[in-house]
GUVEX-109291 format. One record per residue (C-alpha): x, y, z; residue in one letter. Coordinates in Angstrom, 1 decimal. Layout:
N
        x        y        z   aa
        X        Y        Z    a
...
! end
This chain:
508
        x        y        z   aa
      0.0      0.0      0.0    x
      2.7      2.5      0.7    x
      4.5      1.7     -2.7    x
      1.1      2.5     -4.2    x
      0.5      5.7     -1.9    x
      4.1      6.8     -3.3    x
      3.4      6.7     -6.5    x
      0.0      8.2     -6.5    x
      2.2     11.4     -4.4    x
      4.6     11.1     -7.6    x
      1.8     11.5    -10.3    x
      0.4     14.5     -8.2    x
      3.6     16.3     -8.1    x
      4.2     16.3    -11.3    x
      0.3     17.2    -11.9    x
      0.1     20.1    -10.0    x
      4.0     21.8     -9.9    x
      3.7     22.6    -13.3    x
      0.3     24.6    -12.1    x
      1.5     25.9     -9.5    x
      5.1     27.4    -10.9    x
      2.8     29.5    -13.3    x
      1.1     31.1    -10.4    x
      4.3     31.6     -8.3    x
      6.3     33.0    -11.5    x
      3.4     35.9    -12.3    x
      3.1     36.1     -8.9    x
      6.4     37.7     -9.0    x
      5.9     40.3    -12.0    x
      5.0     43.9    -11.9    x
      1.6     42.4    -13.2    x
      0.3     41.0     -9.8    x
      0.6     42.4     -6.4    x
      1.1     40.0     -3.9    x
      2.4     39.6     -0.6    x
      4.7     37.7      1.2    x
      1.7     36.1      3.4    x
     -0.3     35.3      0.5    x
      2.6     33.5     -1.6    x
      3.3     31.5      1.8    x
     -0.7     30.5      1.9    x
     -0.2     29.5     -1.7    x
      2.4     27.2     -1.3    x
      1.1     25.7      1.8    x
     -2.2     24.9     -0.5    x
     -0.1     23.8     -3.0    x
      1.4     21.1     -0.9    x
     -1.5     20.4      0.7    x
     -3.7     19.5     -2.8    x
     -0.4     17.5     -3.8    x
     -1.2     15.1     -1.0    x
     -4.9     15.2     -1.1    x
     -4.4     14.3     -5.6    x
     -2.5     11.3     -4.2    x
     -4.8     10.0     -1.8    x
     -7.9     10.6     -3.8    x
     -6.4      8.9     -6.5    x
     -5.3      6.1     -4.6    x
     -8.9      5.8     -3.4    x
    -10.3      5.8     -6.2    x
     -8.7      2.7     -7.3    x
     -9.4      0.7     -4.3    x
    -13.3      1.6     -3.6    x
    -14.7      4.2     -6.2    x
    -13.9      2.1     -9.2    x
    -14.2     -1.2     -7.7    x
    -18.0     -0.1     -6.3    x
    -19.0      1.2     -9.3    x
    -17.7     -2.3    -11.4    x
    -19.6     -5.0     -8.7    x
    -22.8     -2.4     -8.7    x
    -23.0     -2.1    -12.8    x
    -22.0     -6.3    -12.9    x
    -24.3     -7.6     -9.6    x
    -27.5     -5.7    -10.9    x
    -27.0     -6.9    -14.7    x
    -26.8    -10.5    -14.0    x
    -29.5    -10.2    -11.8    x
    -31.6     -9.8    -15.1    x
    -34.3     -7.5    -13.5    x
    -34.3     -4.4    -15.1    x
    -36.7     -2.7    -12.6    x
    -34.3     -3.2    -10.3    x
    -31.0     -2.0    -12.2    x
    -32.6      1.3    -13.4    x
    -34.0      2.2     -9.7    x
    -30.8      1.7     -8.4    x
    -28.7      3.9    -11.1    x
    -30.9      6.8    -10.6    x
    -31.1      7.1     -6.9    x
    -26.8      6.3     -7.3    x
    -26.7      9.3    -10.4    x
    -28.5     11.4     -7.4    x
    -26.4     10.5     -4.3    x
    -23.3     10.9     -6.6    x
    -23.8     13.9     -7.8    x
    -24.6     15.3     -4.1    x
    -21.3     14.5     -3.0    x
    -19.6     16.0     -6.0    x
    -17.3     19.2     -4.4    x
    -16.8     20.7     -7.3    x
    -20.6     21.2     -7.4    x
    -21.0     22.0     -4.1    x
    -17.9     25.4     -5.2    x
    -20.3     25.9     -7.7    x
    -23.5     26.3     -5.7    x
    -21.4     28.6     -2.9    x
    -20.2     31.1     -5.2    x
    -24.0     31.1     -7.4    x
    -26.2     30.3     -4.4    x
    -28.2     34.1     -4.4    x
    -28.6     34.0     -8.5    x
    -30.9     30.4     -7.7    x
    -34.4     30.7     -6.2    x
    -33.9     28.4     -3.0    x
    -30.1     29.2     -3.2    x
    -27.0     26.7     -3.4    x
    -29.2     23.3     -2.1    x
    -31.7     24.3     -4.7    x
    -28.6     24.0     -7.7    x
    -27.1     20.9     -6.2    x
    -30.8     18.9     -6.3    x
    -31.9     19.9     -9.2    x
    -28.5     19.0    -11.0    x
    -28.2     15.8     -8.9    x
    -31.7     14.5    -10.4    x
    -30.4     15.1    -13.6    x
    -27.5     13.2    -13.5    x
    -29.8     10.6    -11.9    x
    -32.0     10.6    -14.9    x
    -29.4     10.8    -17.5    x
    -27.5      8.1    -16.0    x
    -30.5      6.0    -16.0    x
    -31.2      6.9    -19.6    x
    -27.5      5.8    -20.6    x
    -27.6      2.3    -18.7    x
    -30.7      1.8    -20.9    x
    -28.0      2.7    -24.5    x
    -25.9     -0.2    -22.7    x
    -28.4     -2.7    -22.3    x
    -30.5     -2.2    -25.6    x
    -27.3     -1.2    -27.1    x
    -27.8      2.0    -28.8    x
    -25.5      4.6    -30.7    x
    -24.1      7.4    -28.6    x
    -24.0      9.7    -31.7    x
    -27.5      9.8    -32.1    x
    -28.7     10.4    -28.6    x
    -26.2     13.0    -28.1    x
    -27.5     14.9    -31.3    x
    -30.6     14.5    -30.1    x
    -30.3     15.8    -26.7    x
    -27.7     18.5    -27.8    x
    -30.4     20.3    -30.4    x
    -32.9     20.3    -27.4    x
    -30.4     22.0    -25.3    x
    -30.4     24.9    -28.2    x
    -34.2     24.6    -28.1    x
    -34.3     25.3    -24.2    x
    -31.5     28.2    -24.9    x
    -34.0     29.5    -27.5    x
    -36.8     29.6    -24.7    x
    -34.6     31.3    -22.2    x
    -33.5     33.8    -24.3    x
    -37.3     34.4    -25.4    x
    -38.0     34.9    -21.5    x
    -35.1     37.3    -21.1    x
    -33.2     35.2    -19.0    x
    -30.5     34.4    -21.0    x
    -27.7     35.5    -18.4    x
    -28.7     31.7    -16.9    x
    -27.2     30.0    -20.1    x
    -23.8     30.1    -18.9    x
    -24.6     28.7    -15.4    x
    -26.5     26.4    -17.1    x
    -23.7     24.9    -19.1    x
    -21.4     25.3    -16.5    x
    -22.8     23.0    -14.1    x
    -23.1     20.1    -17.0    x
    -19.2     20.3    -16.4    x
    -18.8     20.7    -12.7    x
    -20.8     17.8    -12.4    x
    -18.6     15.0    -13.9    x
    -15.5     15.4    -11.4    x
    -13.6     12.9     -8.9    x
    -16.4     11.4     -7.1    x
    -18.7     11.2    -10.3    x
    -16.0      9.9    -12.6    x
    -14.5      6.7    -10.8    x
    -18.1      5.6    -10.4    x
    -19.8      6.1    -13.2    x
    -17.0      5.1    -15.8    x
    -16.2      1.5    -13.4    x
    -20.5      1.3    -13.7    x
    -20.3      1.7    -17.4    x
    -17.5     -0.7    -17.8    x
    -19.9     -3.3    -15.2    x
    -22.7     -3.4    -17.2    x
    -20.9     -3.7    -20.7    x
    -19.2     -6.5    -19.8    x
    -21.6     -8.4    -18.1    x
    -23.9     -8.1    -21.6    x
    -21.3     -8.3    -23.6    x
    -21.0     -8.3    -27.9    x
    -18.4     -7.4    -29.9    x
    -18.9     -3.3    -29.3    x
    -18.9     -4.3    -25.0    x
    -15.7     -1.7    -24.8    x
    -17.3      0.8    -27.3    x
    -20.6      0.9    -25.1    x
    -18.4      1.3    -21.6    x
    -17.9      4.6    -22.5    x
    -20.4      7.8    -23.5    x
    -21.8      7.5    -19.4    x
    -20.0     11.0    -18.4    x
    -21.3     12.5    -22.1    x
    -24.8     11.9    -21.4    x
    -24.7     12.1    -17.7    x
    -23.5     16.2    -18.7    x
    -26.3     17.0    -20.7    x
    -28.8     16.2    -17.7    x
    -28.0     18.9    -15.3    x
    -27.8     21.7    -18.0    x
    -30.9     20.6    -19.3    x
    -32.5     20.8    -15.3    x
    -30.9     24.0    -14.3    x
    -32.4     25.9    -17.8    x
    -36.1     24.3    -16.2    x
    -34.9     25.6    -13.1    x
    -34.6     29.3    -14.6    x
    -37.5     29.2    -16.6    x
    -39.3     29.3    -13.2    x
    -37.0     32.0    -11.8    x
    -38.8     35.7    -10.9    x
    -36.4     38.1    -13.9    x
    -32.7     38.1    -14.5    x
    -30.6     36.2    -12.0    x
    -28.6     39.0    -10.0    x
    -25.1     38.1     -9.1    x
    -23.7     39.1     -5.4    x
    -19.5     38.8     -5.2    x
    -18.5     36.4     -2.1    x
    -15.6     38.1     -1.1    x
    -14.9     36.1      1.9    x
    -14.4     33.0     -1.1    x
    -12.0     35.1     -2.4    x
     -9.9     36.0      0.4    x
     -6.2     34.8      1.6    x
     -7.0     31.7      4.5    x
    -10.3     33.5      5.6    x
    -10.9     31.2      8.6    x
     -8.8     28.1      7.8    x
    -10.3     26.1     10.6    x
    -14.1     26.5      9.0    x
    -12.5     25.6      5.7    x
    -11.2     22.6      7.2    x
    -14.4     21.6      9.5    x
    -17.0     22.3      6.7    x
    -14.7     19.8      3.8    x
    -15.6     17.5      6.5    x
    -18.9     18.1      7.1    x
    -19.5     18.2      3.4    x
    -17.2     15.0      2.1    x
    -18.6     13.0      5.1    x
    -22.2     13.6      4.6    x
    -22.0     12.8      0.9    x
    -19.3      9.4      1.2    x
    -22.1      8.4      3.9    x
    -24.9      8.2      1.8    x
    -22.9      6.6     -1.1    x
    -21.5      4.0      1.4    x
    -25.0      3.5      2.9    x
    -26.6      2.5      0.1    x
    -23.8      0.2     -1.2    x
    -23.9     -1.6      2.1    x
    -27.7     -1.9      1.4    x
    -26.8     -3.4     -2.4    x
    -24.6     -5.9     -0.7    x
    -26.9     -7.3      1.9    x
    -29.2     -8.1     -1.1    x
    -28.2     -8.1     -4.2    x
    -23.9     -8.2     -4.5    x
    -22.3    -10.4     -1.4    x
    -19.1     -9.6     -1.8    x
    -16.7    -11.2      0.3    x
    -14.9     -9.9      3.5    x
    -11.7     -9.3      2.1    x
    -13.1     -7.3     -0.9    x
    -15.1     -5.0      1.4    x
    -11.9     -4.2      3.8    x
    -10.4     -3.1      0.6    x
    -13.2     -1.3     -0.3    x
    -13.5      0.4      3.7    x
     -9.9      1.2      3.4    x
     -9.9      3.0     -0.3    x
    -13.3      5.2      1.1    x
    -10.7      6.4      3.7    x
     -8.1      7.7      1.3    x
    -10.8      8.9     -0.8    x
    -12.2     11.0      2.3    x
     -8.8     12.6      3.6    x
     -7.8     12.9      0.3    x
    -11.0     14.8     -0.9    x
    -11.0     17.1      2.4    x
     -7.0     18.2      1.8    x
     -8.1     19.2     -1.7    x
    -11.2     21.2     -1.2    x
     -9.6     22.4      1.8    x
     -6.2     23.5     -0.3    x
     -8.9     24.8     -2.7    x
    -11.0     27.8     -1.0    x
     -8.1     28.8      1.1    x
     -5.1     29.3     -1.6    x
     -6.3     28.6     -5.3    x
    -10.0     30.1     -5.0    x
     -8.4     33.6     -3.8    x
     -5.1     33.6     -6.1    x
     -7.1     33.0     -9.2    x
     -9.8     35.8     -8.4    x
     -6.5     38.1     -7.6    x
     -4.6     37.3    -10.9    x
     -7.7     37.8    -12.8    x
     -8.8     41.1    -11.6    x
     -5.4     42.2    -11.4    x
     -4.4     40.6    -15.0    x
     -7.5     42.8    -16.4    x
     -6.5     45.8    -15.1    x
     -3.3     45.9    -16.4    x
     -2.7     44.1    -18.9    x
     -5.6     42.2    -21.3    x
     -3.1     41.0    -23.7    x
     -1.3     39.0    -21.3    x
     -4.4     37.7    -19.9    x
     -5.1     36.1    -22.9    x
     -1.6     34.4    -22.9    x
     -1.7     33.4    -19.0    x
     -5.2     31.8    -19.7    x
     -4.0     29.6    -22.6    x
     -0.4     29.0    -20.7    x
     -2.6     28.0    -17.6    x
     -5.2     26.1    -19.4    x
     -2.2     23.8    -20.8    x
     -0.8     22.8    -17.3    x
     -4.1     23.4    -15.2    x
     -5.8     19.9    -16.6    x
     -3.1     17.7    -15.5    x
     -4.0     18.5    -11.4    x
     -7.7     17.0    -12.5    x
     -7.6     14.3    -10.2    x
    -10.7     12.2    -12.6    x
     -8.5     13.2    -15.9    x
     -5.9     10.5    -14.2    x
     -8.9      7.9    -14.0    x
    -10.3      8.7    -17.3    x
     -6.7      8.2    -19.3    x
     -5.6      5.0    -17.3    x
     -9.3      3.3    -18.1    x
     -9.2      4.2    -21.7    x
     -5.6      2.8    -21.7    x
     -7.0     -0.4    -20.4    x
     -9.9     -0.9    -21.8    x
     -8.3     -0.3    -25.9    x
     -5.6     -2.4    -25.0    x
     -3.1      0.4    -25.4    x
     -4.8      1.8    -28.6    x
     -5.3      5.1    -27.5    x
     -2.2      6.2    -25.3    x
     -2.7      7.7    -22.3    x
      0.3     10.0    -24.0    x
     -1.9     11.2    -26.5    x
     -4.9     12.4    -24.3    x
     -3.4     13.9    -22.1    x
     -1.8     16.2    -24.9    x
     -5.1     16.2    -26.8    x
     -6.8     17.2    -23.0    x
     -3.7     19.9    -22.5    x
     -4.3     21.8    -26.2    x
     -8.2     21.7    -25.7    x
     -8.1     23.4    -22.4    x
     -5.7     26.0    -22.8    x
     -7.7     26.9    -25.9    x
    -11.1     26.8    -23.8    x
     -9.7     29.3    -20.7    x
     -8.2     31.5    -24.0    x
    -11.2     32.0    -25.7    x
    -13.3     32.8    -22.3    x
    -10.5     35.6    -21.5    x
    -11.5     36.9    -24.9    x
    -15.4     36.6    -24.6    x
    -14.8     38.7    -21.0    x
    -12.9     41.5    -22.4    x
    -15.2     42.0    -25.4    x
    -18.4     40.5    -24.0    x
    -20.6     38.7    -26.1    x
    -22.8     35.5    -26.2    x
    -21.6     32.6    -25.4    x
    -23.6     31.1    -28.0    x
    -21.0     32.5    -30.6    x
    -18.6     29.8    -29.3    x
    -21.2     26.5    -27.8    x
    -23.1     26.4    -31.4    x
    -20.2     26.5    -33.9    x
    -18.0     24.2    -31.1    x
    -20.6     21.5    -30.6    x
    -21.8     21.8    -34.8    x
    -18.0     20.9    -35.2    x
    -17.7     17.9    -32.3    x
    -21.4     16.1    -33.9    x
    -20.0     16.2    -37.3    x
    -16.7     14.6    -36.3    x
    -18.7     11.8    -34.8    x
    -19.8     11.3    -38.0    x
    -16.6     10.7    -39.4    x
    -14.2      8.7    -36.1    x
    -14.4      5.7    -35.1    x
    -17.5      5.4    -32.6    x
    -15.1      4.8    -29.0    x
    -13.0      8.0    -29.9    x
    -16.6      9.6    -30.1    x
    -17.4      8.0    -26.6    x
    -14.5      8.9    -25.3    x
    -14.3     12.5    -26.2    x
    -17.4     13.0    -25.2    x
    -16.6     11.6    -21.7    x
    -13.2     13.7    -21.6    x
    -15.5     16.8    -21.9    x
    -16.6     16.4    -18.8    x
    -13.6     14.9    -16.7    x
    -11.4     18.0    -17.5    x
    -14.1     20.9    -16.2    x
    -13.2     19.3    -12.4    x
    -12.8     20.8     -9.3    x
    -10.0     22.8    -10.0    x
    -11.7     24.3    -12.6    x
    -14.2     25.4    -10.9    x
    -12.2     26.7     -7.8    x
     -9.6     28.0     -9.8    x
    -10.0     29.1    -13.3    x
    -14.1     30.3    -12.6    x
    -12.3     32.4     -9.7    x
    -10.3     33.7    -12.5    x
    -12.6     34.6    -14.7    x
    -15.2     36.2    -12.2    x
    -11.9     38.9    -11.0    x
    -11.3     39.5    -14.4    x
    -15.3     40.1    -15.5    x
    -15.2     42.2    -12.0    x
    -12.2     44.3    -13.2    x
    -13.4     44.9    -16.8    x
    -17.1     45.5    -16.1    x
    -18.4     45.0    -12.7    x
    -20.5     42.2    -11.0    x
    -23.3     42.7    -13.1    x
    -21.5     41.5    -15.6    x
    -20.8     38.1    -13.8    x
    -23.1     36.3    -14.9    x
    -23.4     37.1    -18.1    x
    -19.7     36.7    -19.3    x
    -17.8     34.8    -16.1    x
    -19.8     32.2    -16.1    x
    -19.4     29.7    -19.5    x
    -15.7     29.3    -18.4    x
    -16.8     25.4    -17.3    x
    -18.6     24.9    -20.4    x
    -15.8     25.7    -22.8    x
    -13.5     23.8    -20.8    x
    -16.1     20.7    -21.1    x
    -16.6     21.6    -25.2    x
    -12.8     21.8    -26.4    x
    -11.9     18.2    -25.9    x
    -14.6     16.7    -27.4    x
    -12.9     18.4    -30.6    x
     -9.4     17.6    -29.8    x
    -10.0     13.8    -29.0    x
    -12.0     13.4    -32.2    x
     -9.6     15.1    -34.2    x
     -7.3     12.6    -32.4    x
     -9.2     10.1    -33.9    x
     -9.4     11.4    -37.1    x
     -5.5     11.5    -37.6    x
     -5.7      7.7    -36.6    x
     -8.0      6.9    -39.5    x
     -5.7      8.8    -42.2    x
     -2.6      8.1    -40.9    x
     -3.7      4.2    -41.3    x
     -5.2      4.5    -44.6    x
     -2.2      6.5    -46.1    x
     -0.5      3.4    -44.9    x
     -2.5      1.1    -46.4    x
     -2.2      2.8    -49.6    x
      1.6      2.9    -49.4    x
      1.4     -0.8    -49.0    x
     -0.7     -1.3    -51.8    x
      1.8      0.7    -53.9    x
      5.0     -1.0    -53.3    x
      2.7     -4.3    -54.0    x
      1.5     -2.9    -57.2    x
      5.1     -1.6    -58.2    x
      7.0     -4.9    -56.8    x
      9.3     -6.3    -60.0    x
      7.2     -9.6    -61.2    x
     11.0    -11.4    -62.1    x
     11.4    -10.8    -58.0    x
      8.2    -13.1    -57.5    x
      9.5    -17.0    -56.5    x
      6.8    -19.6    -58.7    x
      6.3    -22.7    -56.8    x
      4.3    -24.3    -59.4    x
! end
């Protein structure tokens, strides 16, 4: 286990320096002002979400995946379908509770929502539950991803259409944005290992190609709930700033107490209801379960050092290099976004469980090499192209419609699993550190440029575009494996067709 632990530390240095030394080094131009005190928090945070990457991670290979695998492979060869789909939804709903990147979300948009922050997190956590439900039903009557996520993307537009008829269009973004926030390290372990459950236990000769397209679909659901959600909103959604989630260690020990509370409450339902599943549907035996108690322990210390690390260093320096990026230099904004979007996907704790099952599962067909750089170029594009919208404000419609137009005609064109797995990848790489770091970001630099009013309208989308990049990147990844194989093939069929016929040995 310690050998394990070490190398999960390893991975998450190397994740989150590269982040990090960004910061520290603008930290240290004329650009940014900031103190001694500050830099010190910083680094204590850094080391701090280091250690909480590793155990997470470490975790999530001895309970998240492992639950989600015997819960997707006990209720399938039970044959009872009303008893799989049940399950899966009221899973979708619990999971999605415990997400924290959700739960950053909801704090810093809790006054926009009618019934504040708890309001957000149900409404997005039953539609997860629904959409997750709706994807185990693609597995078992085996249908094409492509299709359903046309399908479901042009009635997203529709519902964008209505909102903007109603005049509440500035709920779009927030919209979009928690589709992203949704799929993080909780979500992801689980729902990929319940994927990969269910597709094997039915089996057929596209079982790997169906494991995957869970995270795509379960995405669309909670955009598609919070734009319902703002249809029955009173006007415009007003944003308010909370400056004490933007402040240098503002009460580290409440930071601390409420990643506890927060972690605690949503491992205990998840753990409750698995221990329900076992009793009568999975029997696992003793040893697997120790394993299983032991991983939800590294997953909980390692999920409370990262949130923790989270609102008291990352949430305040990436509202601080924002605002004071935008005020002095817009130019360079753009650069530090892209620069920072490169680096800033590698410390997404689920990006290191997406890669290594896609590794496994195509038998080293698609390199875990190759998505990450795929994951790195798709990102840093995303947080450049939000720094833009921000300083010129407009719609982010200009970028979702073109973006998503591109991504469904590429599906057309890859192979179906890099379709699945792009789509997947979308929302892995909008994680938690997205959401405390780069949204942060954007919001200080909105605020500098234009005020709060303008929050909403132009800070917000940052998750979405984050969530939208990759699923262009991957494909395109896919679409280079296609050519490059057929300009191959036609090579080989060349020298055959120019070989010398005296050079040909007759056996006859």
């Amino acid at each position: 286990m310690g050998k394990a632990l070490r190398a999960k530390i390893k991975e998450a240095i190397f994740s989150v320096l590269p982040v990090a030394f960004i910061v520290l080094v603008i930290s240290f131009t004329p650009l940014i002002n900031v103190g001694t005190s500050e830099v010190v928090i910083f680094l204590f945070s850094t080391l701090a979400l280091i250690l909480g990457i590793g155990l997470f991670n470490l975790g999530a290979d001895l309970a998240m995946t492992p639950m989600g695998e015997h819960v997707g492979a006990g209720l399938t060869k039970s044959k009872r379908l009303s008893l799989l789909l049940p399950v899966c939804f009221i899973m979708g709903v619990l999971i999605t509770v415990a997400e924290p990147d959700l739960s950053v979300l909801a704090g810093q948009v809790g006054s926009v929502i009618r019934g504040g922050g708890t309001a957000l997190v149900l409404t997005v956590g039953v539609g997860t539950g629904l959409f997750l439900l709706i994807s185990i039903l693609k597995i078992v009557f085996k249908k094409d991803l492509s299709s359903l996520i046309m399908f479901f993307y042009l009635m997203l537009f529709s519902f964008c259409a209505l909102l903007i008829g109603e005049g509440k269009g500035a709920f779009m973004p927030l919209g979009f944005d928690s589709g992203g926030v949704t799929t993080g390290p909780i979500t992801v372990p689980f729902i990929m290992a319940l994927g990969v459950g269910v597709a094997a236990s039915i089996g057929g000769r596209k079982s790997k190609e169906n494991s995957f397209g869970l995270i795509a679909l379960c995405s669309v659901g909670p955009v598609l709930a919070v734009m319902i959600l703002a249809l029955t909103a009173n006007g415009a959604p007003t944003y308010t700033l909370p400056i004490e989630s933007f402040t240098f260690g503002s009460n580290i020990g409440k930071a601390i107490l409420g990643s506890c509370v927060s972690v605690g409450v949503s491992l205990g339902m998840i753990v409750i209801f698995f221990i329900i599943l076992q009793f009568t549907v999975l029997k696992l035996p003793k040893s697997r379960l120790i394993q299983i108690a032991i991983g939800i322990g590294y997953t909980f210390v390692g999920l409370v050092l990262f949130l923790s690390a989270v609102e008291i260093g990352f949430m305040p320096m990436g509202y601080k290099i924002g605002s004071e990026l935008a005020s002095s230099d817009k130019t360079v904004l753009i650069i530090f976004g892209f620069v920072l979007g490169l680096v800033v996907v590698l410390a997404e704790p689920a990006v290191h469980v997406l890669n290594k099952q896609v590794e496994e599962i195509t038998g080293g067909t698609v390199k875990k090499r190759s998505m990450i750089i795929a994951l790195s170029i798709g990102v840093g594009v995303s947080i450049c192209l939000a720094m833009i919208r921000i300083i010129y404000k407009f719609s982010i419609l200009y970028y979702l419609i073109p973006g998503y137009l591109i991504s469904l005609a590429l599906s057309l064109f890859v192979p179906k699993i890099y379709t699945a797995i792009a789509f997947d990848s979308g929302g892995v790489a909008s994680g938690p550190l997205t959401s405390s770091f780069i949204l942060p970001l954007a919001i200080g630099a909105c605020v500098a440029l234009g005020g709060e009013s303008e929050v909403m309208d132009f800070a917000f989308g940052v998750v979405a575009l984050v969530a939208m990049t990759p699923l262009i990147t991957i494909q395109a990844l896919g679409f280079k494996a296609i050519v490059s194989a057929k300009v191959r093939e036609n090579l080989s069929m060349r020298r055959i067709l120019s070989a010398d016929d005296e050079q040909i040995i007759d056996f006859t």
